[in-house]
Every structure is written in C-alpha cells, then in structure tokens.
N, C-alpha and C positions, 0 to 999 in steps of 0.2 A: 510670294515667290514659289516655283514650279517645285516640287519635290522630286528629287532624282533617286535613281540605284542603278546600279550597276550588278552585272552576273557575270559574274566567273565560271566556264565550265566546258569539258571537251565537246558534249554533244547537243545538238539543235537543230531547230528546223532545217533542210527539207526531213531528219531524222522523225519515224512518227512511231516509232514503238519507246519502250523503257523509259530512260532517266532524260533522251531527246526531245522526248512528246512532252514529259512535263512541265520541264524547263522551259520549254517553248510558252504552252498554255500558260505556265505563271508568267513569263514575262509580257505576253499580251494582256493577260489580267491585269496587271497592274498599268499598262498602257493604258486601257481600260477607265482605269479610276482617277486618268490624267495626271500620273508619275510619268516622268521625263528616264526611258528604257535603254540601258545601251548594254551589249550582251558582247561579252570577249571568249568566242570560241575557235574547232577547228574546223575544218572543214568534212564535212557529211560522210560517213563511213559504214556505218553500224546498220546492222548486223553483220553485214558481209564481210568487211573487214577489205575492203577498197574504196578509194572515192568513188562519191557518185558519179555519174557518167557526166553529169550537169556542172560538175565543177571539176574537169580533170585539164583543162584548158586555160583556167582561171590564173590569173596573179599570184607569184606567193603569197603576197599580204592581199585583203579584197574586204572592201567594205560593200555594205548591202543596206540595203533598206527594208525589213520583211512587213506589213502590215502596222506601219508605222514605228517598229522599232527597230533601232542603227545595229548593224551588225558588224565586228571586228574580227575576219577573219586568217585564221595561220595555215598553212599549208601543210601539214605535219607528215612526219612521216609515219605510215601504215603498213606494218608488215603482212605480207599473204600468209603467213604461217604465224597466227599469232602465240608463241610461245610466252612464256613469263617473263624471260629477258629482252625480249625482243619490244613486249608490252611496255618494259620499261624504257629501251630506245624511244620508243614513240611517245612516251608521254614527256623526257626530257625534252623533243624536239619542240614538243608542244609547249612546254614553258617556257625554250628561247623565244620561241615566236609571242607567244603571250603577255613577255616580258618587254619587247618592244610596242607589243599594243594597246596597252597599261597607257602610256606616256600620248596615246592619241583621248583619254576622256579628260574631258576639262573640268567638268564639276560633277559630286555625287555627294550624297547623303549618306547611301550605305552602297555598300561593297559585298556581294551574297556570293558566297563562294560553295561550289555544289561540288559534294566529294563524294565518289571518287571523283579526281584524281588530287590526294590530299597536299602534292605539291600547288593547287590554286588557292589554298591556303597565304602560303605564304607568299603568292604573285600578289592575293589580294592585301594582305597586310604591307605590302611596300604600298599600294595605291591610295589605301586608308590614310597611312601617316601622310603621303602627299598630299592629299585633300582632304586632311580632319574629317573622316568619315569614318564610321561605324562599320566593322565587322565582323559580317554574320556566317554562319558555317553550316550549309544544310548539308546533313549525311545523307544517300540515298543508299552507301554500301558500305562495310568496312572493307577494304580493298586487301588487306595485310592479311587479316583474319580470314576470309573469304578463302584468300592463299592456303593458306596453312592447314586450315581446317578441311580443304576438299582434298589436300594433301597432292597437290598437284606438281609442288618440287618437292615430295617426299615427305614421309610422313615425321619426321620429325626437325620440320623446317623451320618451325615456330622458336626453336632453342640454339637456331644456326647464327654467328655471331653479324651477319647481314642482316637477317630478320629482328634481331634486337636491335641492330643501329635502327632498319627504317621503322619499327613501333616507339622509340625513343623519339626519335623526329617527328611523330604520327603525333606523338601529346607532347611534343611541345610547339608544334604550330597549332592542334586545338585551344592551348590553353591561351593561345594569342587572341581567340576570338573575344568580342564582347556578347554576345547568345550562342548556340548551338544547338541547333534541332536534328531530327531525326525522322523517322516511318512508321517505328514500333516501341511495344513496348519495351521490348524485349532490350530494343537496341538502345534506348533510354538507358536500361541498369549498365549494359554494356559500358558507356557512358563514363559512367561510374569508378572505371576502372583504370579511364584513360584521363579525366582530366579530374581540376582541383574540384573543391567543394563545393566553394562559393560562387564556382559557374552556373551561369543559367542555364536551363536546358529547356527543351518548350519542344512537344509529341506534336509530330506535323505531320499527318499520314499521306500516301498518294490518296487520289481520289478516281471517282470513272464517274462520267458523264451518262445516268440512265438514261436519259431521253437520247441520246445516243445512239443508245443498244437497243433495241427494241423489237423484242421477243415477238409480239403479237402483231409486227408489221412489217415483215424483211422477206425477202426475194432469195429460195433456195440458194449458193452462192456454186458454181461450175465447180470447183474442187469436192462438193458434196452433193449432186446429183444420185449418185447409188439410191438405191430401195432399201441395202442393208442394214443393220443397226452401227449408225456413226461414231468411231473413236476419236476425237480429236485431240492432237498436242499443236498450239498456236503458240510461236517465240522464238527464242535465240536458243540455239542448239550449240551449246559450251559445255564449259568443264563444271557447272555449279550442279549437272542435273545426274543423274542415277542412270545412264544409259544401262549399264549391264544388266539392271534389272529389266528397262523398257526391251532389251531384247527378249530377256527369257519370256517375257508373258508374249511380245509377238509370235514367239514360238508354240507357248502354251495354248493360244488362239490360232496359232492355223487350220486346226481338224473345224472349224467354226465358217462353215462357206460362205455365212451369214449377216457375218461382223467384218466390217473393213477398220483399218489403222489408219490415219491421215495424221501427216506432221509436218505443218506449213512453217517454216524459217529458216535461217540462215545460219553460220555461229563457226567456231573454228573445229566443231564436231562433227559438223553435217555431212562430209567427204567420206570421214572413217565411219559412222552411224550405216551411212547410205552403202559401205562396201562389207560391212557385216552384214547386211539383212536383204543384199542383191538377189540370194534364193528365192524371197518369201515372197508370195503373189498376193497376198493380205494385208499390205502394207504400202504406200502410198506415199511420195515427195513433194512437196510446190514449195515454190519458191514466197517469201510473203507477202501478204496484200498489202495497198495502199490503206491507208486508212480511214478512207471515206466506204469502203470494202468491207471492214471489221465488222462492223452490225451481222449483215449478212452473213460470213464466213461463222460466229460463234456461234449464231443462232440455230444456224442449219444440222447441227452437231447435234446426234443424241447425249454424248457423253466427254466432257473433257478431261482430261489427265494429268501429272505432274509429278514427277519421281523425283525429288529432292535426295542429295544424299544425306545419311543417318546424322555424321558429325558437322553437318552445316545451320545451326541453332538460332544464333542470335548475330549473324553477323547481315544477313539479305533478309530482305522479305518481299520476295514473288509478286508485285505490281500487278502481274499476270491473272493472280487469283481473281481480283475486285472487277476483269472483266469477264473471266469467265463465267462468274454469278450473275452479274445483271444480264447476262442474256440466258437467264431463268433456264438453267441446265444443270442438271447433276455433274458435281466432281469427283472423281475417285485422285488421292493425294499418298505420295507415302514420304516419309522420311522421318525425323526425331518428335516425339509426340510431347515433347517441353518447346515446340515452336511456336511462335505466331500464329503460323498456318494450322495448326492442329486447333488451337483454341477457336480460330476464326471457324475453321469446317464444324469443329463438333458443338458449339456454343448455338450457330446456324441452325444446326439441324439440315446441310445442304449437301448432303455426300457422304463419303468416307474417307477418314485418316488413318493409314496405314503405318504402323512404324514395322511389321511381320514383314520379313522376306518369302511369306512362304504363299507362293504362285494362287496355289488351290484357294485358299480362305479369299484373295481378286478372283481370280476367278468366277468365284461363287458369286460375289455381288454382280459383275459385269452379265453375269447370266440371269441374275435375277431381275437386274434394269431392262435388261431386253425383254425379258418377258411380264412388266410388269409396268405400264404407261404410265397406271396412277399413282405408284410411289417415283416414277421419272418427276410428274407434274409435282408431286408433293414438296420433291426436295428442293426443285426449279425454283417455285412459288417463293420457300424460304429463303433463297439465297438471295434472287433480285431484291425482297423485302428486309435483308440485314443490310444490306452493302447501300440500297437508299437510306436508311435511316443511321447508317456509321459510318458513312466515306463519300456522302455526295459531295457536288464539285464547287457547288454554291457556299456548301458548309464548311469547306477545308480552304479552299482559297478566300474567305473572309477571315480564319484564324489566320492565312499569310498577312494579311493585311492588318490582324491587330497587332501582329509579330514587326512588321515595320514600323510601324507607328509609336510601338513602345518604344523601338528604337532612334527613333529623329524627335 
C-alpha cells in the first residue's frame, strides 16, 4: 500500500526563497521516494507580501497539480503593511480556509505541520484524529519569540497577558504532536522549555544544494557587473534584521568610491530601509531573483552580509547563511555571539562574527578583504567545505525520510 503525508503550511511553491523553498523541495522529495504528497497551503506571497501576479485571478479555494504533487489552495488574506496584527488577521484567515481544506485529503499516514504558523498545528491535529495519522511538527521559526525578542510590539511584550495566552496555546498544540523537529541546536534546547519531556525531538536542519551553487562555474549576474569590491545582502528585508546598524556602516563606507552595497529582496522594511539611505550613491536596490538566478547572483559577490539583532538568539536561524557559504564567499555576520550563527561562522573559519557595535573594528575587516584576495579565497574555500560536509541536501532530506519512517 502507497505511503502518504500530508503538509501543512502557509508558504510554497511558486515561493522559492525561506521556509517556501523548503517545504517545496521536501515535498518533492518525498514524491520522489514514491510517498503519495498532498500539501494544504496558501496562496504565493512572500516576500513581497502580495499575491503573485500568477494567482491574483484564481479561485478562492484552487487546487494544482505542482510536479506531481496535489496542491490545496486558500486565498488568504495579505495585508500591504504587514504589521503584527495585521499578520495575525492573515494567518486566521488562512486557517478558515485550511480548515475547510483538511476535509478535501482522503487518506494519510502523517500529517507534517511546518510552523510557523503554530495555528497548523492544531488544523493538523483535527486531520490526524480523522484519519489515525501521525503528527509531526516541523519548527522553522518560533514565531512568539521571534516577536518579543526583536521587540517589535515593544519591549516588554513577552510578559503582555496576550503574549502569555498565545505561548500557553504555542505548548499546548506542541505537546499535541507525536515528534517535533526543528533547524538548530539552539532551537532544540528551546524546545525544552515549551514542551514535556517524554517528547521526541529530532535536529533537522535546512540544507543547500552545492551543486547548485557553483563558485567555479557561474555567469557575473546584471545586478553585480561593477569592477568595485562587491557588498552583498540577498533576502527578506523585515523586522528580524539589524537595519540601524546596516545603515551606519553604509554610511561609514561612503568616503569608499571603491566598494558598492547591493541588497537584492523584498520584506515589509524595504520601503522605509530604501527611504533612509535615498542620499547614499554607494548603495544599490533590486528586487529578487528567481531562483534558477541564485548561483550567479551569490557568486558574483565579493562579500556577503547579515546583521542579526543582538537579542534574537535562539529562536531563527538565517537559512540564508548555508547559501551564502556554498558560493565559496566570505561572510561578515553580527548579532548575539551565543547563536547558531556565531558557532557556525567561527567553527568554519568562514568570515567574521560580530556581536561589537563598533563601525571601526567592520570596517577594518571589510578593508582588509578588499585588499586581500587570498584570505577572500581562504575563508571562501572553508565555508563551501563546512556547509558540504554539515547541511548537504542528500544528507538532511534522508534524515527527513528516517524521521517518516519511524513514524508509520
């Protein structure tokens, strides 16, 4: 008999960056291994934070067929200003809809619910009990904590009595699950805090596909044409990232005629980012690539970047990083030096991890990399060579596959 699952989760294909891209590739994977695939999401948003132009026309409900797996789509609502409550209308909307879509899978084995958004938790646990299936819980984000900690409704919103109901509700639809994986490790102990004891938990990182990326065979890409030494920032331009600092150092690098800033994505920051630094002639906008593009675009880069804020520790962990490194590039990184990220850069040997605010000490390195090819190539070398031997795509999507398996 055919082995099924089901996926729970807002974002997917045509989505080809973050938690869209993945969720995609795992559920071809496992189409792949001849598991019977049905994937209940919404419809295509992100980064931007509008539908895609390809489905603004479409049905409210709209089923699809993507490379042989059924897709069950909801029309959600997506606000242009995506504030925090606002985020929150749109993801209710998305579990009305979800919740009538549930009732279109006929058989499954497991039920893989990808959080955020931790209400498909509990769409997935009505679906389980209806079809005695197994409920699995992949984290890609803590969504609460993420809040709180970047302090985006204020800094002390973690102890607001909203913010308790929804972490109250956050462990007790975790603790509904029967596994529960996660990205890191960090997020593992996390983990710890929110659900019982005797739950499983099983380290499932993203992964990037190095044959993919490929450093020693890619085609300068049009946004990086310049002769000068390349800054790149590739992603979603939100509230998780350190802008106030990415300004002052664009600042501190203007006298620099030499070095350009490129910051290709999209995000609910990109508007105000792009109206503070309207002066700066050193600094550069595009909109993101596709991602048949990506090779070329990271490659082309002398140097990529990432400004994490300080109190954002253990709740994300940047996806972002694992392609920056396979395309054999120095990272310069700043944020809390107890992070994933810190461990990953300095364990590497593939860059620098910053937790200093202080301009001068970046600086210094950004001028050293430019004038200095072979410690560029040195740190390059190491990173593509950690990230193939800890996060390839063969090696992490066959642990998804022992992770089903234990389960059915």
């Amino acid at each position: 008999m055919t082995k099924t699952i089901t996926i729970i989760g807002v974002n997917y294909y045509p989505e080809d960056t973050a938690i869209g891209l993945y969720t995609s590739q795992l559920a071809e994977f496992y189409k792949d291994q001849e598991i019977e695939v049905e994937v209940l999401t919404g419809f295509p948003y992100y980064p931007a934070w509008r539908i895609s132009k390809n489905y603004r026309l479409k049905k409210t409900f709209y089923k699809e067929i993507i490379n042989d797996v059924t897709v069950y789509r909801y029309k959600q609502y997506v606000p242009k200003n995506p504030t925090f409550f606002k985020r929150i209308l749109h993801l209710i909307d998305f579990s009305f809809g979800t919740f009538i879509n549930i009732f279109k899978v006929k058989n499954t084995d497991v039920v893989l619910c990808i959080v955020p958004f931790i209400g498909s938790v509990y769409l997935g646990k009505i679906l389980s009990k209806i079809k005695k299936a197994k409920l699995w819980v992949h984290i890609q984000d803590f969504e609460f904590d993420a809040v709180t900690d970047s302090k985006i409704v204020g800094a002390k919103s973690n102890k607001s009595f909203v913010f308790r109901i929804l972490f109250w509700v956050e462990k007790k639809f975790l603790n509904s699950a029967d596994i529960i994986s996660t990205i890191s490790s960090l997020m593992i102990l996390k983990l710890d805090k929110k659900v019982d004891l005797e739950k499983e938990r099983v380290l499932l990182p993203n992964w990037v596909d190095s044959n993919f990326i490929k450093p020693d065979n890619y085609k300068t890409h049009k946004y990086l044409t310049n002769t000068s030494f390349k800054i790149l920032y590739s992603g979603n331009i939100g509230e998780k990232q350190d802008w106030d600092f990415f300004i002052k150092l664009v600042e501190a690098l203007k006298k620099y005629k030499d070095i350009e800033i490129v910051v290709v994505g999209n995000g609910s920051k990109r508007v105000w980012l792009e109206e503070k630094l309207l002066d700066f002639d050193n600094i550069m906008f595009y909109s993101p690539v596709e991602y048949l593009e990506l090779s070329n675009l990271l490659c082309s880069a002398n140097l990529h970047v990432l400004f994490q804020k300080i109190d954002v520790i253990d709740t994300v962990m940047p996806s972002k990083i694992l392609a920056m490194m396979s395309s054999q590039r120095p990272s310069l990184i700043t944020g809390n030096l107890k992070s994933e990220v810190a461990s990953i850069i300095n364990n590497s040997k593939s860059g620098k991890y910053f937790e200093t605010k202080n301009i001068e000490e970046i600086l210094e390195f950004i001028l050293e990399l430019k004038e200095n090819q072979t410690l560029c190539l040195e740190y390059g070398t190491n990173a593509r060579k950690y990230v193939k031997e800890n996060f390839s795509k063969t090696k992490i999507l066959n642990q998804f596959m022992d992770t089903f398996e234990k389960l059915i």
